[in-house]
N, C-alpha and C positions, 0 to 999 in steps of 0.2 A: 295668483296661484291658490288654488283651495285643497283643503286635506281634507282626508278620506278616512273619517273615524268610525269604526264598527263599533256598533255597540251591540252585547249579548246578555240578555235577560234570563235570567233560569225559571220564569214562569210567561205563559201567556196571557193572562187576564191580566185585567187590575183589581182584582181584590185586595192585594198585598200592596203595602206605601213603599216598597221599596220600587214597585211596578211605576206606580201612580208621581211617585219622584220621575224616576226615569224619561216617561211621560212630558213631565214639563221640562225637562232638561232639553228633550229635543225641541218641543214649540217654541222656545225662546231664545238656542243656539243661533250663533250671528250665521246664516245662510248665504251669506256672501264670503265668507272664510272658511267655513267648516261643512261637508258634505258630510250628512249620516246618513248611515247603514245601517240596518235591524238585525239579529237573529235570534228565532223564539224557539221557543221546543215542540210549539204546538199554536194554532189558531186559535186567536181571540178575542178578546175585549183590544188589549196592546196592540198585536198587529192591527188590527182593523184604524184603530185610530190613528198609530203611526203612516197609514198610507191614505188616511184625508190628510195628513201634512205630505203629503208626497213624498215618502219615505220611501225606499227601496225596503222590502221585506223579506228574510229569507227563513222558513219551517226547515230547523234542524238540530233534533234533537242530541244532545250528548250523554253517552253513558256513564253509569256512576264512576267512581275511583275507586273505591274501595268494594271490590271484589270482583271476580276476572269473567269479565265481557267483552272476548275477543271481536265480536263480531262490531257490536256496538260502537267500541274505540275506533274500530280501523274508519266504520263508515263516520261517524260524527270529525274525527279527522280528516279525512280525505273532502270532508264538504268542504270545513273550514280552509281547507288549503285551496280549495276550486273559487270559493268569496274571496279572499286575501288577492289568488292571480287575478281573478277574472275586474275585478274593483279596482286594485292598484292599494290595498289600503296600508295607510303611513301608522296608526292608534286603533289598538284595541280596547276595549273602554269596557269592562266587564261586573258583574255583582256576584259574584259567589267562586269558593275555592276549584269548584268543577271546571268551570267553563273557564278558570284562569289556568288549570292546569292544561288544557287542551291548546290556550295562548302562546302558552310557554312554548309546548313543542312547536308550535308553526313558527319560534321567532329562533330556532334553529334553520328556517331554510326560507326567510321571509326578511325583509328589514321592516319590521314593524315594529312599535313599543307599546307595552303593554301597559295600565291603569286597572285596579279594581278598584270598585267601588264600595268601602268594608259598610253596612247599611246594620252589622245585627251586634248586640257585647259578647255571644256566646264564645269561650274560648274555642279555638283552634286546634290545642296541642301543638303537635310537630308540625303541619299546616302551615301555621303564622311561618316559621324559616322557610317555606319552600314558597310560598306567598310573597316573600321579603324578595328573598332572590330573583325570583321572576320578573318581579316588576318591576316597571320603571318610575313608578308612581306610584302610590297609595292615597283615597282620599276616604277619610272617617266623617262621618255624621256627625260626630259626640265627644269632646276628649276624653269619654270612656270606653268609648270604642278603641280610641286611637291609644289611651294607655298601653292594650296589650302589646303593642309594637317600639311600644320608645325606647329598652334596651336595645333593641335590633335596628334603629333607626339609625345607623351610624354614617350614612349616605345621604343624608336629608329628603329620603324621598316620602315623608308623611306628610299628609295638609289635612286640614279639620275645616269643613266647608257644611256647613248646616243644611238639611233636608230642606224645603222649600216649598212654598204656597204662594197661590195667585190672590194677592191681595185686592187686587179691583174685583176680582170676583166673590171669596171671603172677604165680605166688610160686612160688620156690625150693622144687624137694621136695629131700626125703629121700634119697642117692643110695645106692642098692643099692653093697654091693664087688663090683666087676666082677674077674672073671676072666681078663678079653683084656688081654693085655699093650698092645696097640696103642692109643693115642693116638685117639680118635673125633674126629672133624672135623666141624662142620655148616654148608654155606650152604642159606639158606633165602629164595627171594626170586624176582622177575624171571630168567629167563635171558635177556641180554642182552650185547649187546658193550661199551657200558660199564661192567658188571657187572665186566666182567675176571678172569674164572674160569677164564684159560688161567693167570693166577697161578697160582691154587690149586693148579690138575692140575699143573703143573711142579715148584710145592714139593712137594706130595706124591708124584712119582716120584723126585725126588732123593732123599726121606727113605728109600724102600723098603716093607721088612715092617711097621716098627712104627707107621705110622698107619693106620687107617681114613677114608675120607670118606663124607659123605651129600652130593650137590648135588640140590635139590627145589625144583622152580619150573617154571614156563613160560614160554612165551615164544616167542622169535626160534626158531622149528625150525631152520631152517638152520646157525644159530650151535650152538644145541643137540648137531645132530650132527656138526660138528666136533670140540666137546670131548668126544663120546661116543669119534670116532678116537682124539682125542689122549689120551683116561681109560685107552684099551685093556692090559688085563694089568697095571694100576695097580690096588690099592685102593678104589677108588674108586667107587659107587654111583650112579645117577641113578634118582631118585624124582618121579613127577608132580605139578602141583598138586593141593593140598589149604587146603581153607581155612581148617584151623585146622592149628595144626604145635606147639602147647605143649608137649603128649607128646612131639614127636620133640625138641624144641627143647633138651628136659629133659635127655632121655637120652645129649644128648653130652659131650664135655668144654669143647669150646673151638668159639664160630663165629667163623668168618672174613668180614670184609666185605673184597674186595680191590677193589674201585670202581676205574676208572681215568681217573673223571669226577666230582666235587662231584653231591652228593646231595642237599644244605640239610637233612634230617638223616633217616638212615634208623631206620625201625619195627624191624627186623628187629636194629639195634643196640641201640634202647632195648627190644625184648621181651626181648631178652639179657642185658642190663644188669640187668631186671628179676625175672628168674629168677635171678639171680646169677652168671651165668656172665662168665668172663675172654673177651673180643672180641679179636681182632684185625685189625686194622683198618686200610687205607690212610691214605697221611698227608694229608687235607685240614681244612683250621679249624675247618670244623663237626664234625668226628669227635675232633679235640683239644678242642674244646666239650665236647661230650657225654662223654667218655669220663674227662675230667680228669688229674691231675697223675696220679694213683694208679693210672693207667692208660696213662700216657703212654709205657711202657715195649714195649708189644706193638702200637707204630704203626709201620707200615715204609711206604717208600715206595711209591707205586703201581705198578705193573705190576712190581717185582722180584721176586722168586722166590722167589732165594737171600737175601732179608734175612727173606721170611716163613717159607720153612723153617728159616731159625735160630733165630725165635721160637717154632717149633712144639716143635721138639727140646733145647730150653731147657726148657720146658711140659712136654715128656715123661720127662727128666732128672731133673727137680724137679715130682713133679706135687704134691707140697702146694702149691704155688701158688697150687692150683685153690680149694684151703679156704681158705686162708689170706686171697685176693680176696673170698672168695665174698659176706660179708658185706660191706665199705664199696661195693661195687661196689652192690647192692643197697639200699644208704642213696642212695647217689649217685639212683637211679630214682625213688625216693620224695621225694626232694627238688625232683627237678626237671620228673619226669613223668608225675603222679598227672592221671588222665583227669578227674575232680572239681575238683580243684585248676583247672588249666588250662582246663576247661569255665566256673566262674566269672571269670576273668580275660577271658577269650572276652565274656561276660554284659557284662562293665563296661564293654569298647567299645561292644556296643551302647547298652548306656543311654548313654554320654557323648555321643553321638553323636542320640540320640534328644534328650534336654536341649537339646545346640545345637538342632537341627528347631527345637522346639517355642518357640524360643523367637527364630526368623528363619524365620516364616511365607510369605518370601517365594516363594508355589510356583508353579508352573506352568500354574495352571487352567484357565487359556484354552484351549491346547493341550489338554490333557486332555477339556476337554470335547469339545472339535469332533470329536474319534475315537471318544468315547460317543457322540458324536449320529449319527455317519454307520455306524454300526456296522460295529465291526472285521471281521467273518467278511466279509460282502458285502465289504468293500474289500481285505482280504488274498485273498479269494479272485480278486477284478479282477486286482489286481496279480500274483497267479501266472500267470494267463493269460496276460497281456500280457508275462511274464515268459518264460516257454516259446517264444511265435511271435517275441520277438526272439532269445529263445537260439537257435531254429533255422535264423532267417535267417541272424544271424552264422556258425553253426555250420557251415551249409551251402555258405558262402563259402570257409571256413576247413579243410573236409574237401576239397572239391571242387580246394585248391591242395596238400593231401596228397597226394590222387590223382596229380595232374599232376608234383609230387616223390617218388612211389614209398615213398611213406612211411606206415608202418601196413599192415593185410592186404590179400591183393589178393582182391578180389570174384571167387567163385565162381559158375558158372550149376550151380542144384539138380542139374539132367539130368544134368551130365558129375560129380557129386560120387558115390563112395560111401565116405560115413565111415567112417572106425573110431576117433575117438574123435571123442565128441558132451558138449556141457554143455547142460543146463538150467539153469535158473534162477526157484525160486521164492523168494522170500528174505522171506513178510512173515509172517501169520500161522499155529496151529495150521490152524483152520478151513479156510485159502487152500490149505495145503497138502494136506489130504483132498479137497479137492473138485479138486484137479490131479492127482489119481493114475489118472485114465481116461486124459488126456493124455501120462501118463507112460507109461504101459502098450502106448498108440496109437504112439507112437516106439518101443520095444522091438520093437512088432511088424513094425516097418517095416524095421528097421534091425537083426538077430537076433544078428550077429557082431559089434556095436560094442559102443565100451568106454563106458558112461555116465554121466559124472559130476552130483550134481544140486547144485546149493548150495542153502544152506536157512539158515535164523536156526538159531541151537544152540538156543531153547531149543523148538525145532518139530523137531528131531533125531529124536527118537527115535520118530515116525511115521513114516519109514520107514528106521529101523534097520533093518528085517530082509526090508526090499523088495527079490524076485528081479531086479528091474526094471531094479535100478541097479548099479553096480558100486564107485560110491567116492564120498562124503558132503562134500561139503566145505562152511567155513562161510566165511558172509555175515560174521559183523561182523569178520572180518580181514579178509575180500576178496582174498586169497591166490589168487592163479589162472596156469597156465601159460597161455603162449600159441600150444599148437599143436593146438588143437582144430579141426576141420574144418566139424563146424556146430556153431551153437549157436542155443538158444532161449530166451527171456526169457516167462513164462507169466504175466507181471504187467504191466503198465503202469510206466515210469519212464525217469526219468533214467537214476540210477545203473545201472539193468538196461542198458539200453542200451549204456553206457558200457564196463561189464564183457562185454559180449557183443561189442563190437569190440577191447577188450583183452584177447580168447580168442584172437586172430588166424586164429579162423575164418574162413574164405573165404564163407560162407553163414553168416547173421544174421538170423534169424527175432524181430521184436517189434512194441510197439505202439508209437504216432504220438500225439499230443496233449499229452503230458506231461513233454516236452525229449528230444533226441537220435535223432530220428526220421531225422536224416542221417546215423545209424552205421551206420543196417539196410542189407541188400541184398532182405531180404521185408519188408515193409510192411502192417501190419493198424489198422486206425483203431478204436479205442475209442468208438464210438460206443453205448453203452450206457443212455446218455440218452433220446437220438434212437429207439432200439430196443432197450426192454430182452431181455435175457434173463439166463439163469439163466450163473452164474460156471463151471459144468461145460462150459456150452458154448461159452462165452467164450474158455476155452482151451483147449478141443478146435479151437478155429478155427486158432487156432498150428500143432497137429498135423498139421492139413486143407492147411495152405498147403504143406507139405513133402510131401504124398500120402499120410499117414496113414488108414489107415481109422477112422470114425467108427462103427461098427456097436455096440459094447461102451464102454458109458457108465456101467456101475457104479461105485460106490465101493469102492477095494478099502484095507485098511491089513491089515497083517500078525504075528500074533503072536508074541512072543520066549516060550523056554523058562522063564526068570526072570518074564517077568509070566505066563505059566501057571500055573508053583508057586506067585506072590504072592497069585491070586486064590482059586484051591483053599484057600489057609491061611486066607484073611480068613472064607470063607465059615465054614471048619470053626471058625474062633475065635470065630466072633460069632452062631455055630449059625445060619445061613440054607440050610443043606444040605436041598435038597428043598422049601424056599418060594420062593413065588411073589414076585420081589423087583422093585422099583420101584428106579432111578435119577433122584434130581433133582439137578440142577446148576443153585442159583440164582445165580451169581456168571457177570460177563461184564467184558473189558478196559473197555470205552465204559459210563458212566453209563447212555447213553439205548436201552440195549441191556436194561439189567436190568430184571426185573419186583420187585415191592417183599416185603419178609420177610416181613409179619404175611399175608402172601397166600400165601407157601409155607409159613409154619408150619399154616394152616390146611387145605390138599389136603393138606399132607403126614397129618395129624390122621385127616381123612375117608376117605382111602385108606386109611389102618391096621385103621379101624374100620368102615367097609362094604364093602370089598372086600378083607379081609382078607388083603393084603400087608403085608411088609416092607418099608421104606424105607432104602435109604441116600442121605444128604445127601454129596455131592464136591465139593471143593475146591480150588484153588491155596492154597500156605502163604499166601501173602498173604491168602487169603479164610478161615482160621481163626476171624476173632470174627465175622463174617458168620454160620457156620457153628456158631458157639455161640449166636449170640441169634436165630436160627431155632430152634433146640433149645431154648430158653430160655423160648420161645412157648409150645411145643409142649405138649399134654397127653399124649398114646403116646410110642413113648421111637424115636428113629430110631438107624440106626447111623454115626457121621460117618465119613469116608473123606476127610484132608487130606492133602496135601503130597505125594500118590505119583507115579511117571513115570508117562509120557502108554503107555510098553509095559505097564503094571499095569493102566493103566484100561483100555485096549482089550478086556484078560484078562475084567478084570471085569464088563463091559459085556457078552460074551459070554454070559455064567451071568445076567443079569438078564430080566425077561420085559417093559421098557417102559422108556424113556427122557421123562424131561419136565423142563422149565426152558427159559431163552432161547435166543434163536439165535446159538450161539457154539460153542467151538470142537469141545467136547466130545459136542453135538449132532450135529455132522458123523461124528463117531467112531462115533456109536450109528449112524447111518444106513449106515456102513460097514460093519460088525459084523454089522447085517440085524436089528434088534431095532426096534418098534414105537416110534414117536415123538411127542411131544405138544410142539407149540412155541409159544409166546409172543412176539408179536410186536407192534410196531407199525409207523410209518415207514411213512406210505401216498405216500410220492410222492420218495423219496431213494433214491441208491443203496446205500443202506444198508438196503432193506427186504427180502420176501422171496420177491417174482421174481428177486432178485440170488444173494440167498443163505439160502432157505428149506432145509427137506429135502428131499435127495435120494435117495428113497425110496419103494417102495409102499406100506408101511403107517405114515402122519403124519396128522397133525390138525393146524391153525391154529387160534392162539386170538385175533382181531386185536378192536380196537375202530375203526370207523371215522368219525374224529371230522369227517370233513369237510376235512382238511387235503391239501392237495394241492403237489407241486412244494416240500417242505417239507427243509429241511438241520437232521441231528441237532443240532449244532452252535450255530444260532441261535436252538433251542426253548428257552425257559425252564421250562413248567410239562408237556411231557411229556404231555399230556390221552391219547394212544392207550395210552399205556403202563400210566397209573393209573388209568386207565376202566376195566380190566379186572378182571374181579372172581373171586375166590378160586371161586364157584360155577360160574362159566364153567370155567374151566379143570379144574375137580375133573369136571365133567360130560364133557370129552373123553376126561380120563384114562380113565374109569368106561368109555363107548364103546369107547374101544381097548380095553379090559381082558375087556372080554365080547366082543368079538368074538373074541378071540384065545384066548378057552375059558380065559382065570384065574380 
């Protein structure tokens, strides 16, 4: 029998050790006992990599606690409860007080138990008891962490299990004799203010010539270029993130953590510890924890300067030191922070905890059942709704005494406006953002001397990396925005759009109405979509249209970089397609009910090799790598795969190919940009999610639909799919073939 443990991250990258933990807790979770589940708040580094371990992955963000987000609660609830039914899961396994209180409530109508993972020292307040009580577990990093808990542990459910590193992978090399007289210095981490790396930069300007530093991270920009002033004519280096830093980690002599805030125990100390290098370090309990007695000599106090530059110049005076640590320091990692080690330890809560379960049946059924029976999508979706017309009535109230207090931007009339700096806003998917590039185009032409900035999800960036259109990128999941924009435009439906378009301090606020915040606009357009479908190009040409845009020029336009020019030229000349007639299929898509099934693509892809003597390459998101191999796997002709490349490579490539075919997703829209013939697979005959919404936009496409009768139908509450599997390998080989002769291949 295997359990079913969710685990919930409060960030999706890995920039953060509590991520980068997490991370290795699933690659080395025994996978013969324990079945993991993801959920992130947003795509990233995390998701991506938990689904090369074949991870099941779910995008769902939750809103804050502290402060009233009707809308956000009910949907971030209603997800969590659709993963818990639709999984069966037994352990909730979480890192932060949000996403444990959202645990809580589902283990009112779930039998699930809940774990947080406490990962930071910062107090809680009242939190920590409402923390206590929910759980059924607690596991600390640190017994500093876990200190704040041990009056309220009267249950036994605290355990102190140390953060974790891959020791075969951190092992101490070899060190070159260096020739630079100077001292190498490395922080490797967050750039943040309680980082407190104005330490660093001071000790190493008092020390002079003979250190070197590296500071490498991201983070806070702000904070960032302060201590780039204060680095100035100092030693001193800044280096961007990078996700792995071993090599650089390797190459120096000593890293510094100068925190000047409890961490509950940092990664970037035990990766150091673990390569062998001497740390020094701030002086807080969990850093005397970790570091121990044999170490206890290079901890100074927080935010001093001149205690760390004495330790460095100590260090550099005597640098045997460095050998002479390098070894127990390195026993010290293996002792206490072997990723295996602590991943079993991790295991044994769960079974102990699974034993109780199993053995105080007393659960919840009742409850459980009555939200099986009324089916969660139809009532989450109630509740959203109902959730929005009070968010707006309140909202409406609450803007409307803004106004009367001179508080927030003042509403602009279009007429007397002319910008010069303008935001849009498209912030959700690849696809959403190709098929807004007519709209985007339609503003530039309106508007020829402004400045325009577009925000966009980063990992939908590099579509239009290299658009004339715009003048500066900014990203969605920091949500970083000034406030002296003069218009702004939201090319999506939402809350948060909305929200961020009146904290542009625009005077003119062009968005949509249905979906919360329709009291921030000063333009107003109703998403009436349902009611009236049409295609998503025109959708948000309507945005354009309310500002006086011309609608005339409705192409797709995306742009190519010099880098995916030369990427695709190479692939071509590597894999010899120079001068054939080459096929693009892309059978991967984010939504289940989007995709059409493998043994369907290994077979066009087969037919196409062999009667219409093309080339094929099969493309990928890394995530979609075994996808990607058991379509090849199918296969009898031999295809060429093309994983994990940016979205300015594929553009390139898609260029030099003579036809485009697989679902309607993101990479579809790319082809239909590009101008190359398209063959799409669809079903969804009555949602917004079919393909009046979001078909090709394109003159030369073929549809390959089955129409099962289903009408009025949400992807979401389909179990068996019938449009999608109805369709058969012969259908769609037969469009291909059509588009293929027509176009003289």
């Amino acid at each position: 029998m295997k359990y079913n443990i969710l685990y919930i991250s409060s960030f999706g990258s890995l920039q953060g050790g509590g991520q980068r933990s997490l991370l290795l807790l699933l690659k080395y979770l025994n996978r013969d006992i324990f079945a993991p589940l993801l959920i992130v708040p947003q795509e990233g580094e995390l998701s991506q990599s938990a689904r090369d371990l074949n991870i099941k992955v779910f995008v769902l963000p939750f809103a804050r606690i502290r402060g009233i987000n009707i809308i956000g609660t009910v949907f971030g609830f209603a997800g969590l409860c659709a993963i818990l039914r639709d999984n069966k899961v037994d352990i909730i396994h979480t890192d932060s007080p949000r996403e444990t209180f959202y645990a809580g409530l589902a283990k009112l109508f779930f039998p699930v138990l809940v774990i947080i993972h406490l990962r930071v020292s910062d107090t809680l307040g009242r939190l920590e008891r409402m923390l206590y009580r929910v759980c059924d577990s607690l596991i600390a990093v640190s017994s500093s962490v876990a200190g704040r808990f041990r009056e309220l542990d009267t249950q036994s459910k605290l355990r102190i299990i140390y953060n974790a590193v891959e020791l075969d992978v951190f092992q101490p090399l070899k060190q070159m004799e260096r020739t630079e007289k100077e001292l190498l210095i490395g922080y490797f981490g967050r750039v943040e203010r309680r980082k407190g790396l104005e330490t660093l930069i001071n000790a190493v300007r008092s020390i002079g010539s003979r250190v070197k530093a590296i500071v490498q991270g991201s983070g806070d920009e702000e904070y960032r270029e302060e201590l780039k002033r204060l680095a100035a004519g100092s030693p001193i280096v800044f280096k961007e993130y990078a996700a792995q830093v071993r090599e650089e980690m390797s190459a120096v002599d000593v890293v510094v953590l100068p925190s000047v805030l409890g961490e509950g125990l940092s990664r970037l100390l035990i990766e150091a510890m673990a390569l062998g290098k001497v740390v020094a370090a701030s002086d807080f309990p969990e850093n005397r924890e970790a570091m121990g007695e044999d170490m206890a000599e290079f901890i100074f106090p927080a935010g001093d300067a001149a205690a760390l530059a004495a330790i460095l110049n100590r260090i550099n005076t005597e640098r045997n030191i460095l050998s002479k640590k390098a070894p127990s320091v390195r026993l010290r990692a293996e002792r206490l922070f072997d990723a295996r080690k602590n991943t079993r330890e991790i295991e044994l809560v769960y079974y102990s905890l699974m034993a109780e379960r199993e053995n105080n049946p007393a659960l919840k059924e009742i409850c459980k059942s009555i939200i099986m029976c009324c089916g969660l999508g139809k009532t989450a979706r109630f509740l959203r709704s109902c959730g929005y017309a009070f968010f707006d009535i309140a909202g409406t109230v609450l803007f409307s005494a803004l106004k009367i207090l001179r508080i927030g931007p003042k509403d602009r009339a279009l007429e007397k406006e002319k910008p010069e700096k303008i935001l849009i806003i498209r912030s959700d998917r690849v696809g959403d953002l190709v098929l807004s590039t007519p709209a985007i185009r339609a503003v530039r032409n309106k508007f020829p001397q402004a400045r325009i900035d577009l925000m966009v999800n980063d990992y939908a960036r590099d579509i239009v990396l290299s658009n004339p259109y715009v003048n500066k990128l900014l990203s969605a999941d920091n949500a970083h925005i000034d406030n002296d924009y003069d218009l702004a435009i939201a090319l999506h439906p939402g809350l948060r759009q909305n929200y961020l378009l009146w904290k542009s301090g625009a005077g003119v606020r062009v968005g949509y109405t249905g979906w919360g915040g329709g009291f921030l606009l000063t333009h107003r357009l109703k998403d009436d979509r349902i009611r009236r479908p049409r295609h998503e190009v025109e959708f948000t040409l309507e945005a354009a249209a309310l500002i006086g845009c011309s609608l005339e020029d409705k192409t797709l336009e995306v742009f190519e970089t010099e880098e995916g020019r030369q990427f695709s030229i190479a692939f071509f000349r590597d894999n010899r397609l120079e001068g054939q007639d080459v096929v693009i299929i892309h059978p991967g898509a984010r939504q289940r009910y989007v995709r059409w099934n493998k043994a369907g693509f290994a077979a066009v892809a087969d037919k196409l090799i062999q009667e219409c003597k093309v080339k094929v390459i099969l493309t990928g998101a890394e995530s979609e790598r075994t996808l990607i191999e058991d379509i090849m796997s199918m296969m009898r002709e031999e295809a060429v795969p093309c994983v994990g490349i940016r979205l300015t490579q594929l553009i390139s490539l898609m260029k030099l190919c003579r036809m485009y075919l697989g679902n309607i997703t993101g990479p579809l829209h790319i082809a239909a940009a590009v101008g190359i013939p398209v063959v799409a697979i669809t079903g969804m005959k009555g949602s917004l999610d079919d393909a009046r919404y979001w078909g090709p936009w394109c003159k030369d496409y073929a549809l390959v639909q089955k129409d099962t009768g289903c009408r009025q139908c949400h992807p979401s509450d389909c179990r068996d799919l019938a449009c999608m599997h109805g369709i058969t390998a012969e259908e769609v080989f037969a469009a291909g073939r059509k588009m293929l002769d027509s176009h003289g291949a």
